[in-house]
SELO-981151 format. One line per 10 residues: their letters; for each residue x, y, z of N, C-alpha, C, CB. Coordinates in nm, 2 decimals. Glycine has a CB too. Layout:
A	X/Y/Z/X/Y/Z/X/Y/Z/X/Y/Z; ...
! end
This chain:
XXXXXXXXXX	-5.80/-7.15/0.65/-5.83/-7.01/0.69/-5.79/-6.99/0.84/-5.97/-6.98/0.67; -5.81/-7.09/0.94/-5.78/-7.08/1.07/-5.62/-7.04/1.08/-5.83/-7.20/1.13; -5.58/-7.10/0.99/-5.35/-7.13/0.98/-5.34/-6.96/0.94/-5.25/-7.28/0.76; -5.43/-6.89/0.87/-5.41/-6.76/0.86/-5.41/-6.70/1.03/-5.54/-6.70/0.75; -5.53/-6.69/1.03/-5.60/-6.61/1.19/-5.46/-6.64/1.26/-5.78/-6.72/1.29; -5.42/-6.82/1.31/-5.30/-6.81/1.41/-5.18/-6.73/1.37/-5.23/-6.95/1.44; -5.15/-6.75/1.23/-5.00/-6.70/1.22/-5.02/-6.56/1.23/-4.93/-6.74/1.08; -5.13/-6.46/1.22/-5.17/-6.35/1.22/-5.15/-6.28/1.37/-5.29/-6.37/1.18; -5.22/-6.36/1.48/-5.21/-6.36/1.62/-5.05/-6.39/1.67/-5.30/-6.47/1.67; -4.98/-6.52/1.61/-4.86/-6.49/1.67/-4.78/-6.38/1.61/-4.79/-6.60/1.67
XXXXXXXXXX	-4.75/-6.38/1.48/-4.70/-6.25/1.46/-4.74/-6.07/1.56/-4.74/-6.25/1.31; -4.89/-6.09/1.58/-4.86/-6.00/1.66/-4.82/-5.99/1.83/-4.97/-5.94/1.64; -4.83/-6.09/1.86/-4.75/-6.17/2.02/-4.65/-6.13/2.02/-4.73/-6.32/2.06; -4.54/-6.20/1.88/-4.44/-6.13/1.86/-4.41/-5.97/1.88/-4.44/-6.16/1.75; -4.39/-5.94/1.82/-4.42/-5.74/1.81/-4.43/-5.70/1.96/-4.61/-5.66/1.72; -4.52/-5.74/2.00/-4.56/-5.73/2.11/-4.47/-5.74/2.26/-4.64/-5.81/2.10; -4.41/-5.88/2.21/-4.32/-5.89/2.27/-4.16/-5.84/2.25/-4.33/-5.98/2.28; -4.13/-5.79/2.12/-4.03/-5.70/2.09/-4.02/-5.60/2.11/-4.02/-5.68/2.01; -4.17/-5.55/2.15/-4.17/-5.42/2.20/-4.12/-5.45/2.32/-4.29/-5.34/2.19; -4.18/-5.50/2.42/-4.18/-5.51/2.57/-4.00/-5.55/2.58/-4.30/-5.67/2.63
XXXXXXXXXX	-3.94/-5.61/2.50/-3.83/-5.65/2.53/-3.73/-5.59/2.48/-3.83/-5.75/2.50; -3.77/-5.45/2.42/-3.68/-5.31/2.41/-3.67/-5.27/2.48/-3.70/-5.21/2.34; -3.82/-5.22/2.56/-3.84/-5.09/2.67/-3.76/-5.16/2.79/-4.04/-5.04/2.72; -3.81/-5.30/2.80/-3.67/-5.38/2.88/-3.55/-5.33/2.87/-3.64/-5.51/2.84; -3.48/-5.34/2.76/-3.33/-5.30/2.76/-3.32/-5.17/2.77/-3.25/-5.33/2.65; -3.41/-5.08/2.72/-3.42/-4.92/2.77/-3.39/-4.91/2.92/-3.58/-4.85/2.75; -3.49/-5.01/2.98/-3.48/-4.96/3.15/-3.35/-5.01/3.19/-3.60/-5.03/3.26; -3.23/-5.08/3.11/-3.15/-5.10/3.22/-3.14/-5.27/3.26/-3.21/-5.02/3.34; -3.27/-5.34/3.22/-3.31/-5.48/3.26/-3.31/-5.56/3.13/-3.44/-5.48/3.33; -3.20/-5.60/3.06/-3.23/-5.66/2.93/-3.29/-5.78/2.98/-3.10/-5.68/2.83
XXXXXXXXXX	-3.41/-5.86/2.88/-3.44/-5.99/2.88/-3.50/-6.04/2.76/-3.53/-6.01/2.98; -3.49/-6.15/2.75/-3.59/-6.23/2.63/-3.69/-6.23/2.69/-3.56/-6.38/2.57; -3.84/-6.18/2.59/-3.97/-6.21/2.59/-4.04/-6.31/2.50/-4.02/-6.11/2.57; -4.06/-6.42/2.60/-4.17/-6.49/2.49/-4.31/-6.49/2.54/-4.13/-6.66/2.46; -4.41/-6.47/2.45/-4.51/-6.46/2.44/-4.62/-6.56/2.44/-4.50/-6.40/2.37; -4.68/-6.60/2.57/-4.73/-6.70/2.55/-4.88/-6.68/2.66/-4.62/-6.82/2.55; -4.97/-6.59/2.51/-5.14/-6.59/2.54/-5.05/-6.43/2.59/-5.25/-6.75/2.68; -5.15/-6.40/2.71/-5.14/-6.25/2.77/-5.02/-6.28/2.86/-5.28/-6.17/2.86; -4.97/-6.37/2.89/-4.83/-6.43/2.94/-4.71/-6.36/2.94/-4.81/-6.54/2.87; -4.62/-6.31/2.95/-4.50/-6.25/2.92/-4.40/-6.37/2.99/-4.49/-6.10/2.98
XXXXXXXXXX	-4.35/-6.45/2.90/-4.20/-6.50/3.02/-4.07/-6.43/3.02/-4.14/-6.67/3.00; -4.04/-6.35/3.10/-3.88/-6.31/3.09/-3.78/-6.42/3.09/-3.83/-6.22/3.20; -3.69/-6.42/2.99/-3.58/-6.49/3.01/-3.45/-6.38/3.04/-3.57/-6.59/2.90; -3.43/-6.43/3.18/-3.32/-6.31/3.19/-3.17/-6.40/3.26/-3.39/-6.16/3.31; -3.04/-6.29/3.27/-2.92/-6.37/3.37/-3.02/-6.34/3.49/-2.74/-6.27/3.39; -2.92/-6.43/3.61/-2.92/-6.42/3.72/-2.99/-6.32/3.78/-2.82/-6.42/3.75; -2.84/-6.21/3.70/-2.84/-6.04/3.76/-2.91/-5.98/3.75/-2.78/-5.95/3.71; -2.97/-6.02/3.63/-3.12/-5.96/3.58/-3.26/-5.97/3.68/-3.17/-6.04/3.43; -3.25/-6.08/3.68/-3.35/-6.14/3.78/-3.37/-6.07/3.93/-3.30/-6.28/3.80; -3.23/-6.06/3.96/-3.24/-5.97/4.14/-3.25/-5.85/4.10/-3.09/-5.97/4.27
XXXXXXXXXX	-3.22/-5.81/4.00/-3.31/-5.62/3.97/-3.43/-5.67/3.97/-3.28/-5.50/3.78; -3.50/-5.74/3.90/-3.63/-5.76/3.85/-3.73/-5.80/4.04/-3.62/-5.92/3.70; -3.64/-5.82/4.10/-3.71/-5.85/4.22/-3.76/-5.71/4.31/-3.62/-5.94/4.29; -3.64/-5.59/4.29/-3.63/-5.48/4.33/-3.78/-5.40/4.30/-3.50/-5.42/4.27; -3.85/-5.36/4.39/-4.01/-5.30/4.42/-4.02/-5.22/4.25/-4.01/-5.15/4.60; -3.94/-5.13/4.27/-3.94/-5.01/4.20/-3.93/-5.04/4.06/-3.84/-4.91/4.24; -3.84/-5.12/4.00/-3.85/-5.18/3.87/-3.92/-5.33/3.84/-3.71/-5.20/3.84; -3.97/-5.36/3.97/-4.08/-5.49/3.93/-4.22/-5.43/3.83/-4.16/-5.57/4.11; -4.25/-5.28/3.92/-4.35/-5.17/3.91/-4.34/-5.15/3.78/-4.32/-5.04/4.00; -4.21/-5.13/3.74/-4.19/-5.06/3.62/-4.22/-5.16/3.50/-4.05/-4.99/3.61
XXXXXXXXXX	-4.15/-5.27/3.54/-4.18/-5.39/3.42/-4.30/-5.44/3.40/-4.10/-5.51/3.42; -4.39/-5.42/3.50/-4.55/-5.47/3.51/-4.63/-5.38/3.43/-4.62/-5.48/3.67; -4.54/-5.24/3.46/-4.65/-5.14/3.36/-4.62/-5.13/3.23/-4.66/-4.99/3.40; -4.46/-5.19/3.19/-4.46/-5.20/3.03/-4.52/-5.34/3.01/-4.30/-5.18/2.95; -4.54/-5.43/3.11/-4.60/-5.51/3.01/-4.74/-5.52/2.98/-4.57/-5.61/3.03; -4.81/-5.45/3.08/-4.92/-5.42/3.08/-4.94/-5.33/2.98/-4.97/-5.39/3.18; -4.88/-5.23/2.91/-4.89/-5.18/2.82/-4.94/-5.18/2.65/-4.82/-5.16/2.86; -4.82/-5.33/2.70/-4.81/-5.47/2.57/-4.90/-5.58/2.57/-4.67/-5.56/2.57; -5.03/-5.54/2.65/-5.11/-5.61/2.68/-5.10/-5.72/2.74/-5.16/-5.61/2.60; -5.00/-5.77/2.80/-4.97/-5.85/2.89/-5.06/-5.82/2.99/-4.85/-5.85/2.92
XXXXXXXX	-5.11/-5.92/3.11/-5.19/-5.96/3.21/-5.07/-5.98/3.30/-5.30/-6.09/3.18; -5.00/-6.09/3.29/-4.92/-6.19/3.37/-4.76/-6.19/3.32/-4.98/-6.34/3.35; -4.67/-6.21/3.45/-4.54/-6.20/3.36/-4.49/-6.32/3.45/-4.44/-6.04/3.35; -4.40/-6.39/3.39/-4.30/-6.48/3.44/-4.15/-6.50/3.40/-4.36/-6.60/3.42; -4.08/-6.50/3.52/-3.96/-6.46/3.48/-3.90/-6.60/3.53/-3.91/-6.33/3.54; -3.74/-6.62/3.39/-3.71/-6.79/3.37/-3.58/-6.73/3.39/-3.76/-6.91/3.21; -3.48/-6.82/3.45/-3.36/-6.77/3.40/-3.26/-6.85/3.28/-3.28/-6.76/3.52; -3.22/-6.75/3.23/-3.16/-6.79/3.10/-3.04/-6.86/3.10/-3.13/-6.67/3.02
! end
């Protein structure tokens, strides 16, 4: 019964992070999201990464991920 509850939880991490990792490519900043706990890791290029540093779209990606119930985000390069 517990193998239910997890696969239930990751499936929704997932989603979660599909979402976050649309409104990503919406803004301009494509990345991979993996989901791990309230965690967000971006996996992004380089390029990605020095937008992601920029004030104004750091702002912006903290509030979609906070949205996606993300807490914390970490960004990896791909």
């Amino acid at each position: 019964m517990s193998a239910m509850f997890a696969s239930a939880a990751d499936a929704d991490a997932r989603r979660k992070a599909e979402r976050l990792a649309a409104a990503l490519t919406n803004a301009g900043t494509p990345c991979g999201v993996e989901p791990r706990g309230t965690l967000a890791v971006l996996k992004a290029s380089p390029e990605i990464v020095a937008r992601l540093a920029e004030p104004e779209i750091r702002r912006a990606v903290l509030a979609a991920a906070r949205a996606e119930g993300f807490t914390h985000v970490a960004v990896e390069l791909a």
